[in-house]
N, C-alpha and C positions, 0 to 999 in steps of 0.2 A: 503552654506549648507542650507537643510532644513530641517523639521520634518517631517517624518511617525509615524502615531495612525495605531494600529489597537486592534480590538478586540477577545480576545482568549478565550476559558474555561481555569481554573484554573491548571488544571491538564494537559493538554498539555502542558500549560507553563513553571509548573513545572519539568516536563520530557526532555524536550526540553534542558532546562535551563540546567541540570542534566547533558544529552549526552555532549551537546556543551562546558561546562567546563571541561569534561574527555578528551575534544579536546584540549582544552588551548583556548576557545573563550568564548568570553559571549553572548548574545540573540541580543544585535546591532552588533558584529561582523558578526553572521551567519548570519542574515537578510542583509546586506551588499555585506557578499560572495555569499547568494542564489541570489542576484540581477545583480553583475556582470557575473555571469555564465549566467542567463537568457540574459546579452544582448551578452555576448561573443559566446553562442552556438544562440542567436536568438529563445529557445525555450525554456522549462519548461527540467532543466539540468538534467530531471531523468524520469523514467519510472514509470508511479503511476500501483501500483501493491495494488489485496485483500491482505485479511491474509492469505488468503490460495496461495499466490504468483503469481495467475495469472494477467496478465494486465487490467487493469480497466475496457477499451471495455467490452472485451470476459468475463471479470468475470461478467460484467453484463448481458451480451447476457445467459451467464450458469444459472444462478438465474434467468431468463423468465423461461428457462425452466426446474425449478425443478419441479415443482409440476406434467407436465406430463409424466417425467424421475420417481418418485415416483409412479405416477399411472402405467404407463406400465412397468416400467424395471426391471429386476431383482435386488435382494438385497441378500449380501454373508456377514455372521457370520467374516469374517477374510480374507486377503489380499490371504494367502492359499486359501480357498475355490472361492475365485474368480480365482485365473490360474488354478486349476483344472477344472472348468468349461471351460474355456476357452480354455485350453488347448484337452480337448474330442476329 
């Protein structure tokens, strides 16, 4: 056996800690289970996604281009007013 450190903010930890006991594990269990998944899939065992759910790439490919999505694009009051535009 050996040891793993690492360094967290507080509040992650705490959340973490939170979910992972509503599972029945504690913070070395899940850290244990995210390791043998990494070596059992060979990769990072999930998809990093924003808040707003897109996968990490593309959500950062989106945010280069707000600001000129801002300058030229249209902006609608309500999810309504954008498919009546759209719809024309």
């Amino acid at each position: 056996m050996t040891t793993l450190q690492i360094r967290i903010d507080e509040k992650t930890k705490r959340k973490a800690k939170k979910t992972l006991e509503a599972l029945g594990l504690d913070i070395s269990s899940g850290i244990k289970l995210f390791l043998e998944q990494v070596i059992n899939t060979q990769s990072i065992p999930f998809v990093p996604t924003t808040t707003a759910g897109l996968k990490l790439r593309r959500g950062e490919e989106y945010l280069k281009e707000l600001p000129t999505i801002k300058k030229n694009g249209k902006q609608f009051s309500s999810v309504e007013a954008m498919f009546e535009d759209i719809l024309k």
